[in-house]
C-alpha positions as CSV (number, residue, x, y, z in Angstrom):
1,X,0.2,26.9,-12.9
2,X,-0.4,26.0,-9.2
3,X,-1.1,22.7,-8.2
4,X,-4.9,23.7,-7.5
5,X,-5.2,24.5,-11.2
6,X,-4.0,21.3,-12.2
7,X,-6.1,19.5,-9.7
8,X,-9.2,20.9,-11.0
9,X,-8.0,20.6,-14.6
10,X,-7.5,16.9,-14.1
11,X,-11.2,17.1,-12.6
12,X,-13.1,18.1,-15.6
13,X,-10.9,15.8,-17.8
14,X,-13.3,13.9,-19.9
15,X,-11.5,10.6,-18.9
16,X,-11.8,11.5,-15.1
17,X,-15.6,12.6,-16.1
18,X,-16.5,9.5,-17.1
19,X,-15.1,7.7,-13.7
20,X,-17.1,10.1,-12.3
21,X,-20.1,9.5,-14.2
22,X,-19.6,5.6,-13.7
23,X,-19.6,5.5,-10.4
24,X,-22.1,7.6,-9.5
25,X,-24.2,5.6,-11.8
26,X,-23.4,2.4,-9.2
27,X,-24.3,4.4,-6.2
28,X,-27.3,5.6,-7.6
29,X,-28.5,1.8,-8.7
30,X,-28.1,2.1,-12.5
31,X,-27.0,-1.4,-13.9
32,X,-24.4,0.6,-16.3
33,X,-21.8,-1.6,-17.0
34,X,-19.0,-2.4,-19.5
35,X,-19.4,-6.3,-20.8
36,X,-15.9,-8.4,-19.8
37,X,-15.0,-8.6,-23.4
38,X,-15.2,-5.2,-24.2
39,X,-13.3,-4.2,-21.6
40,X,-10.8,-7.2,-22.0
41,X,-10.8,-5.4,-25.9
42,X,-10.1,-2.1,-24.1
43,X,-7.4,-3.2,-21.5
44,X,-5.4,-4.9,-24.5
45,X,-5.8,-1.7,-26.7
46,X,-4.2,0.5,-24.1
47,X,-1.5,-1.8,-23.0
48,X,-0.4,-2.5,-26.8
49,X,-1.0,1.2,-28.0
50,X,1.3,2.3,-25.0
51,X,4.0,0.1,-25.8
52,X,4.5,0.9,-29.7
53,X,4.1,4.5,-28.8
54,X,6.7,4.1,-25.8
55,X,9.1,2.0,-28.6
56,X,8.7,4.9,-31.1
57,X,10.1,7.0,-28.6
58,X,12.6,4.4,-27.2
59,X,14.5,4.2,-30.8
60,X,15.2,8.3,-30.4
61,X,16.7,8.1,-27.3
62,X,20.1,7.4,-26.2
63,X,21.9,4.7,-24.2
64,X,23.2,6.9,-22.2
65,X,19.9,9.1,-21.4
66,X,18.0,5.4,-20.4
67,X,20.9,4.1,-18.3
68,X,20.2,6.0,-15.1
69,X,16.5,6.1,-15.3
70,X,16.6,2.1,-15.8
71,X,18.8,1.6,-12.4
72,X,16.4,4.5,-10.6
73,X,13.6,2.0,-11.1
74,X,14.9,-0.8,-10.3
75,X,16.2,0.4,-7.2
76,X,12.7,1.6,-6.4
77,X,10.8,-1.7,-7.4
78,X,13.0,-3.3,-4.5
79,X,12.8,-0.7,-2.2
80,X,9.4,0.4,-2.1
81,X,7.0,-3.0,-1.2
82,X,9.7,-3.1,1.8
83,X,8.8,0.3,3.1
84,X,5.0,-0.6,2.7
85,X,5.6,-3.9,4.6
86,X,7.0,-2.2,7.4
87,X,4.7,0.8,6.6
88,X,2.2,-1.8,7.2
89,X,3.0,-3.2,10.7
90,X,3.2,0.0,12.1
91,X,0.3,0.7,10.8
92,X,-2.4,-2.6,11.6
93,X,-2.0,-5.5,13.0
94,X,-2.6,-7.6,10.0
95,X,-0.5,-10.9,9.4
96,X,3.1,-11.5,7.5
97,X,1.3,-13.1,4.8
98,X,-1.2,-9.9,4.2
99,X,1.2,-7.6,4.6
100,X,3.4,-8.9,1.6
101,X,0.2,-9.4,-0.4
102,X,-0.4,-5.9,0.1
103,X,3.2,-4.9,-0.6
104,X,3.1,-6.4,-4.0
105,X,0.6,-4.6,-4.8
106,X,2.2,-1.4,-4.2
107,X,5.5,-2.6,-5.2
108,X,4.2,-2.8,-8.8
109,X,2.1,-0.6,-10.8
110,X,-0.9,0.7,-12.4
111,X,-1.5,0.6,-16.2
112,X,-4.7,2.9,-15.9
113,X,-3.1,5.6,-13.7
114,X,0.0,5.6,-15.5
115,X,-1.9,6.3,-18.5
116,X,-4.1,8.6,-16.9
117,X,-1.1,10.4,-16.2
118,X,0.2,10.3,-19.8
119,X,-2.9,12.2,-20.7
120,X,-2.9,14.8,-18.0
121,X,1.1,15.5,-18.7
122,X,0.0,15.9,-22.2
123,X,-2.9,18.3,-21.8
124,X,-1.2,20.3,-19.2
125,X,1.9,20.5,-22.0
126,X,4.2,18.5,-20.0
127,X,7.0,17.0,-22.4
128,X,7.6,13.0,-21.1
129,X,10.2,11.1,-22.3
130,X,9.0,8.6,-24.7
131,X,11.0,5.5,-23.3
132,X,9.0,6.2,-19.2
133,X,7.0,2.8,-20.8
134,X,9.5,0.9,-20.4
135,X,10.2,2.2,-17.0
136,X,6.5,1.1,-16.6
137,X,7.3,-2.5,-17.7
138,X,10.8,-2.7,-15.8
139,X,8.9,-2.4,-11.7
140,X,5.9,-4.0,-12.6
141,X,7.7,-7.2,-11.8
142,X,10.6,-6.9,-8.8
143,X,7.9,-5.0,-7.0
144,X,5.8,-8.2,-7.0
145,X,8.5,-10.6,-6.5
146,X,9.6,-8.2,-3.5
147,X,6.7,-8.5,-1.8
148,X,5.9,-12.4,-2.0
149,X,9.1,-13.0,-0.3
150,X,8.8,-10.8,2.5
151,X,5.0,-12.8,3.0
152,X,6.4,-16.1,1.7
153,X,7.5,-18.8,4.6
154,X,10.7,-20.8,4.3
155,X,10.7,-24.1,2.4
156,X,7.7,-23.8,-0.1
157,X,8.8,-20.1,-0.8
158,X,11.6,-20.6,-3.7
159,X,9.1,-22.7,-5.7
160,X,6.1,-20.6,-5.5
161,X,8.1,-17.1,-6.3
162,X,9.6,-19.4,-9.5
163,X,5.7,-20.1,-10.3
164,X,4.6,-16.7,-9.8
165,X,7.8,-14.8,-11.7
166,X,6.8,-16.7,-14.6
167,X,3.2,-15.9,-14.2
168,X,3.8,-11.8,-14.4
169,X,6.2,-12.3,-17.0
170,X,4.1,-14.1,-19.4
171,X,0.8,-12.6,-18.2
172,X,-1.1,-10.4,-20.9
173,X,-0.1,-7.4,-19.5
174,X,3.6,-7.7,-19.8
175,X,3.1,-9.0,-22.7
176,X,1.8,-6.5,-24.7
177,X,3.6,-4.0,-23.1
178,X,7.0,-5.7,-23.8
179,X,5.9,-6.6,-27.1
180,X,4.0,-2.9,-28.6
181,X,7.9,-1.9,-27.0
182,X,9.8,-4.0,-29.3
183,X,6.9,-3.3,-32.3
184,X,7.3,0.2,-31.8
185,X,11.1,0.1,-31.9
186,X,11.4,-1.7,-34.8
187,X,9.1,-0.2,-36.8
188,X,10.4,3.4,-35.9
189,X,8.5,6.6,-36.6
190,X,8.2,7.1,-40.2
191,X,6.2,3.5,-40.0
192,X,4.1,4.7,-36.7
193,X,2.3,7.5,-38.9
194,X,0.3,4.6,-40.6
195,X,-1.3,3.5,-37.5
196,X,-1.5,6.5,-35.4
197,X,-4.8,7.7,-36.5
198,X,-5.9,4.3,-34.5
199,X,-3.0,4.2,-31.7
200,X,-3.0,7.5,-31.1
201,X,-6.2,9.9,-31.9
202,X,-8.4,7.3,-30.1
203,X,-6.0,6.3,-27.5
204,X,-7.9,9.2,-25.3
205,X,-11.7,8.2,-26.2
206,X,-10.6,4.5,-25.5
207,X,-9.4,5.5,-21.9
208,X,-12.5,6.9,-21.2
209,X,-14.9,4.3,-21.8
210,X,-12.0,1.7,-19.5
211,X,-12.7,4.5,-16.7
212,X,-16.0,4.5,-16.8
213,X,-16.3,0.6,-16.0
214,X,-12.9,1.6,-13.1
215,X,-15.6,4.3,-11.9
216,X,-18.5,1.3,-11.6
217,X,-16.1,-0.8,-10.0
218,X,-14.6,1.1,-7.4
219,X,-18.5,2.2,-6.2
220,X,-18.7,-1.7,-5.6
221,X,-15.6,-1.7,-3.5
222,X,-16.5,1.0,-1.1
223,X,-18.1,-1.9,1.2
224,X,-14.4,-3.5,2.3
225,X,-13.7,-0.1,4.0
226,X,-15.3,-1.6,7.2
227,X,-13.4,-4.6,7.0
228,X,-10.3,-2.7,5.9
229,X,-9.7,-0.9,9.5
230,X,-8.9,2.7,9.6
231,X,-4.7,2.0,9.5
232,X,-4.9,0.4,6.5
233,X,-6.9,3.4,5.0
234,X,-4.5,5.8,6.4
235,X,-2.3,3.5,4.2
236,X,-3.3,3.4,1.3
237,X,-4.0,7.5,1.4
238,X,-0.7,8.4,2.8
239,X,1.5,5.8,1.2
240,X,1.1,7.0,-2.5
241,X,2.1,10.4,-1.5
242,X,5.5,9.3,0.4
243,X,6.3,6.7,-2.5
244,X,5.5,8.8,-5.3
245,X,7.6,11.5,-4.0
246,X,10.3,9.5,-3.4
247,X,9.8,8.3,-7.1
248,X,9.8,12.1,-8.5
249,X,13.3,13.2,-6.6
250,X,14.7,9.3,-7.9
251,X,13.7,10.5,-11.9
252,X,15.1,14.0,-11.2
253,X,18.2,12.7,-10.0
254,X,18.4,10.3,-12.7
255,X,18.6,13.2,-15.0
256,X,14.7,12.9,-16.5
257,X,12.9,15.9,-17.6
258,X,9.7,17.6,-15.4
259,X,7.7,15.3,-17.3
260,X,9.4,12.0,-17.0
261,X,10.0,12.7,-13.3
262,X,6.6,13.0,-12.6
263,X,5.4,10.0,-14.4
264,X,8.1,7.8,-12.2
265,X,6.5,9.3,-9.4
266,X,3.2,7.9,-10.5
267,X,4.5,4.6,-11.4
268,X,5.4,4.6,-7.5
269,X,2.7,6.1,-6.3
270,X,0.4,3.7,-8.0
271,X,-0.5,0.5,-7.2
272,X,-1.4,-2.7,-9.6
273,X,-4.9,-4.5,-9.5
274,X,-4.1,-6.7,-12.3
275,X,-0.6,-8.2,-12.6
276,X,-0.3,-8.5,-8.6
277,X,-3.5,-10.1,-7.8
278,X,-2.7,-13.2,-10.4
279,X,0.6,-13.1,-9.0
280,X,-0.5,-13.7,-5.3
281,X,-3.5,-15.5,-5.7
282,X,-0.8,-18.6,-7.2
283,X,2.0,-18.0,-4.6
284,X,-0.1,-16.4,-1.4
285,X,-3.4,-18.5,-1.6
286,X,-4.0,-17.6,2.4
287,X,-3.9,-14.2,1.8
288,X,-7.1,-11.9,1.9
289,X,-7.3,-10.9,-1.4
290,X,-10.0,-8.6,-0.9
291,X,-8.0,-6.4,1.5
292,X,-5.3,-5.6,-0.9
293,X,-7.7,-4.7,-4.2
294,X,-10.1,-2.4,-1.7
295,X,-7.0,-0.9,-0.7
296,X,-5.2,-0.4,-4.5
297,X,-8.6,-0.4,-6.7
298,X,-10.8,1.7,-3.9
299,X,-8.9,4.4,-2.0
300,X,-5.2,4.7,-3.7
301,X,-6.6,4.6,-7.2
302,X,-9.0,7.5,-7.2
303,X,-7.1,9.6,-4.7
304,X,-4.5,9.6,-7.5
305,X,-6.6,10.5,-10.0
306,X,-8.0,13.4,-8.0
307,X,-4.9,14.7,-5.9
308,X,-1.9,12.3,-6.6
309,X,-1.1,13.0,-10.0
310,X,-1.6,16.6,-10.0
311,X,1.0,16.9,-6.8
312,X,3.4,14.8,-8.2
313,X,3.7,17.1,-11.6
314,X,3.8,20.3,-10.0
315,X,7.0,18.6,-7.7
316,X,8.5,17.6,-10.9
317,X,7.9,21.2,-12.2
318,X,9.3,22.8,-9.1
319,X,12.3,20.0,-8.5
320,X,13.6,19.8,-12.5
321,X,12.9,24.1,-13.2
């Protein structure tokens, strides 16, 4: 299968349908909308279903099969909100404070394209190593903590890294994602099969109605393109692409499958509206917020789901044969 094929198969996804279908629905005036609760409901589903699933998969796996894979991306949580802060001032002329604002936001990742990816690996027949959830979990935080020192000035800098470590760490997110690991892992398979008509036959339904609402909110985004400036577009278009090859030949070299290659790419290609903005908002409170969620929520997201995550399998299928 080309990479055209599984461009257009991701396409006519019914998750990818329903972005669709939600933001045209914004741009066409509809007040369509998913109430906060529900989709707080939705966001903890996903994160928790993700984790047990990933900690099923976790207690098959060996030591010795995680080991590399774990140092890959950590490596690559340092690494890569460094190459988008320089990235960056080639790029604009935007300040030390927004560029590592905007760093951390690339340096970590996205729950909703990784599992978007999940999805399209498994309906394109993909096999993905169970434990890539905890690879998930591992750069969601030095990518973060990366990219508030590079924006962070001496002398108040220690303390409010300290302050915002703690805040991604216990945030909701990792949370649940740490914990569903650790549920999953103890509780093993033969005890999943109780739960999975829950965890796992709706886990696809679920994501759909959470991309409908991502659909309605990107279309509200599209206005901080102006304000955004066409380097920081090129930026967040090109960046995803460079990062989540980098990401793919890291996994393949750390001995992962097709599969688990290309969902390392995605974690690097992605980039985190969730996590990082709570993050920087407490340690970066001069930063423009706005720029870094148009970039991650408004350009990178979607081109991901239409281009990035397709590309980034077929180089896993042509790099691990």
């Amino acid at each position: 299968m080309d990479i055209w094929s599984l461009a257009l198969g991701n396409l006519l996804s019914i998750p990818i349908l329903c972005f669709v279908l939600g933001f045209l629905a914004t741009r066409v005036k509809s007040d369509l909308r998913i109430p906060d609760s529900v989709m707080k409901f939705l966001t903890f589903y996903l994160l928790l279903a993700i984790g047990i699933k990933g900690g099923v998969s976790l207690r098959k796996a060996e030591v010795t099969d995680l080991a590399w894979p774990v140092v890959a991306t950590i490596i690559l949580g340092i690494a890569l909100p460094v190459l988008a802060f320089f990235a960056l001032r080639m790029l604009t002329r935007l300040s030390r404070t927004d560029r590592g604002a905007i760093s951390a936001h690339y340096g970590s990742t996205s729950l909703v394209t990784f599992t978007a990816a999940l999805v399209f690996l498994e309906a394109a027949g993909v096999f993905v190593e169970g434990y890539v959830v905890t690879l998930l979990a591992i750069m969601e935080i030095p990518g973060i903590i990366v990219g508030l020192m590079l924006a962070s000035s001496r002398g108040r800098g220690a303390r409010a890294l300290i302050s915002s470590a703690r805040e991604v760490i216990t945030s909701p997110s990792i949370v649940l994602l740490v914990g569903g690991v650790v549920i999953g892992a103890v509780a093993g398979p033969a005890r999943f099969e109780a739960v999975a008509p829950f965890f796992s036959d709706l886990f696809v339904g679920v994501l759909s109605f959470f991309l409908l609402q991502m659909g309605i909110t990107v279309a509200t985004r599209l206005g901080g393109f102006a304000a955004a400036g066409p380097g920081l577009v090129v930026f967040a278009i090109v960046f995803p692409f460079v990062a989540g090859s980098v990401g793919v030949i890291a996994g393949a070299t750390a001995g992962l499958g097709a599969g688990g290659a290309a969902m390392l790419g995605v974690l690097c290609a992605s980039a985190s509206y969730i996590a990082a903005p709570a993050a920087v908002r407490l340690a970066l409170p001069a930063a423009n917020e706005g720029l870094a969620i148009t970039c991650a929520l408004a350009i990178t997201f979607p081109v991901n789901m239409v281009a990035g995550i397709p590309a980034l399998t077929y180089l896993g299928r042509v790099l691990v044969a």
